[in-house]
C-alpha positions as CSV (number, residue, x, y, z in Angstrom):
1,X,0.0,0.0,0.0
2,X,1.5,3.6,-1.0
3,X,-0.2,6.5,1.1
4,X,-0.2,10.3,-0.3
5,X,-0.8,12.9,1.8
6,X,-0.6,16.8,2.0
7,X,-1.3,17.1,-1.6
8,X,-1.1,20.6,-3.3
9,X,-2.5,21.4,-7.0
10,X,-1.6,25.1,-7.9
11,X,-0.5,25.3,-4.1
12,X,-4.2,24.3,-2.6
13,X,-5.5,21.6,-1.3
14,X,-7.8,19.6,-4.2
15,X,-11.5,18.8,-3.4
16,X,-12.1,15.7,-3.4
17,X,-14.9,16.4,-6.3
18,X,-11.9,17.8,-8.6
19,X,-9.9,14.1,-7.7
20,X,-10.9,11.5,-10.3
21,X,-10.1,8.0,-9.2
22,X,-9.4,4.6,-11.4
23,X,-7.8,1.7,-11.0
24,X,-4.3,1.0,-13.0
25,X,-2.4,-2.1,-13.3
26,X,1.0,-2.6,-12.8
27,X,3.1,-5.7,-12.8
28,X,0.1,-7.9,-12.8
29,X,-1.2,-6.4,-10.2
30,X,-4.6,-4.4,-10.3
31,X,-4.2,-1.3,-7.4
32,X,-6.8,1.5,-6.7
33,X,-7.0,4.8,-4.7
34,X,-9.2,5.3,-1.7
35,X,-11.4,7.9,-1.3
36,X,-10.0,11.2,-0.8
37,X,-10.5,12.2,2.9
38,X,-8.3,14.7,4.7
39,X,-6.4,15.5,1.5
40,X,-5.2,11.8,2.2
41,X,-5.5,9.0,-0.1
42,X,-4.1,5.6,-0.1
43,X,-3.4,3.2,-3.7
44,X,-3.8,-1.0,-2.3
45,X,-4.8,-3.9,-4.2
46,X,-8.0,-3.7,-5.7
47,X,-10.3,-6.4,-7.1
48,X,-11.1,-5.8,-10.9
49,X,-15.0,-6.2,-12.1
50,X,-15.5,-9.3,-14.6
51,X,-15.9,-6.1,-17.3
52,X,-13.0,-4.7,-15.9
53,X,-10.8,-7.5,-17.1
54,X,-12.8,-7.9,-20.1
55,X,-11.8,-4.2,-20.7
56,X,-8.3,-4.8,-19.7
57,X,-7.6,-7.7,-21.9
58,X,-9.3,-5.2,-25.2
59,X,-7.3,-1.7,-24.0
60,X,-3.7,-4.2,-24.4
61,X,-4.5,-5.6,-27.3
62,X,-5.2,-2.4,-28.7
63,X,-2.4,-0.5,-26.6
64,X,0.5,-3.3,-28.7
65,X,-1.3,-2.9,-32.2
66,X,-1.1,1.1,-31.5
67,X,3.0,0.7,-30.5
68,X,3.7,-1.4,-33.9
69,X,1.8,1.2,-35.8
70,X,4.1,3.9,-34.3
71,X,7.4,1.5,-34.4
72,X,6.5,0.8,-38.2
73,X,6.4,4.5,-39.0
74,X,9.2,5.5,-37.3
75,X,11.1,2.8,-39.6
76,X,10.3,4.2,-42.5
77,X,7.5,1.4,-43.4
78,X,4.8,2.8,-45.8
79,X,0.9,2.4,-44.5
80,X,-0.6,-0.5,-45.9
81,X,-2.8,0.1,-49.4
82,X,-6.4,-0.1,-49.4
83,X,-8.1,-2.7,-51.3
């Protein structure tokens, strides 16, 4: 578990209705933020929503097809032709 505390945006305090919270992954391991209370919030393990994997499993395989696009550009490969 990681806690942030005294958190400062433009040097005040954020409300917690200008905080948007999500869940990220990160080395197989799905973590989300608690609520913001007392310009305190905390990132734990979090369990992910059948749709959330679902969601998951469609964002990477876009995420990979997205970084060959860009890798095949920046090698000088043409875009493919219509047919």
């Amino acid at each position: 578990m990681v806690r942030m505390f005294g958190l400062r945006v433009n040097s005040t305090e954020p409300r917690s209705a200008d905080v948007i919270s999500t869940w990220m992954t990160a080395d197989g391991t799905e973590l989300a933020p608690s609520p913001l209370v007392n310009n305190t919030f905390s990132i734990r393990p979090a369990a992910i929503s059948p749709a959330g994997k679902h969601y998951l499993k469609i964002a990477f395989a876009l995420n990979m097809a997205g970084k060959t696009f860009v890798a095949q550009r920046a090698d000088g490969q043409a875009l493919p032709h219509a047919l």
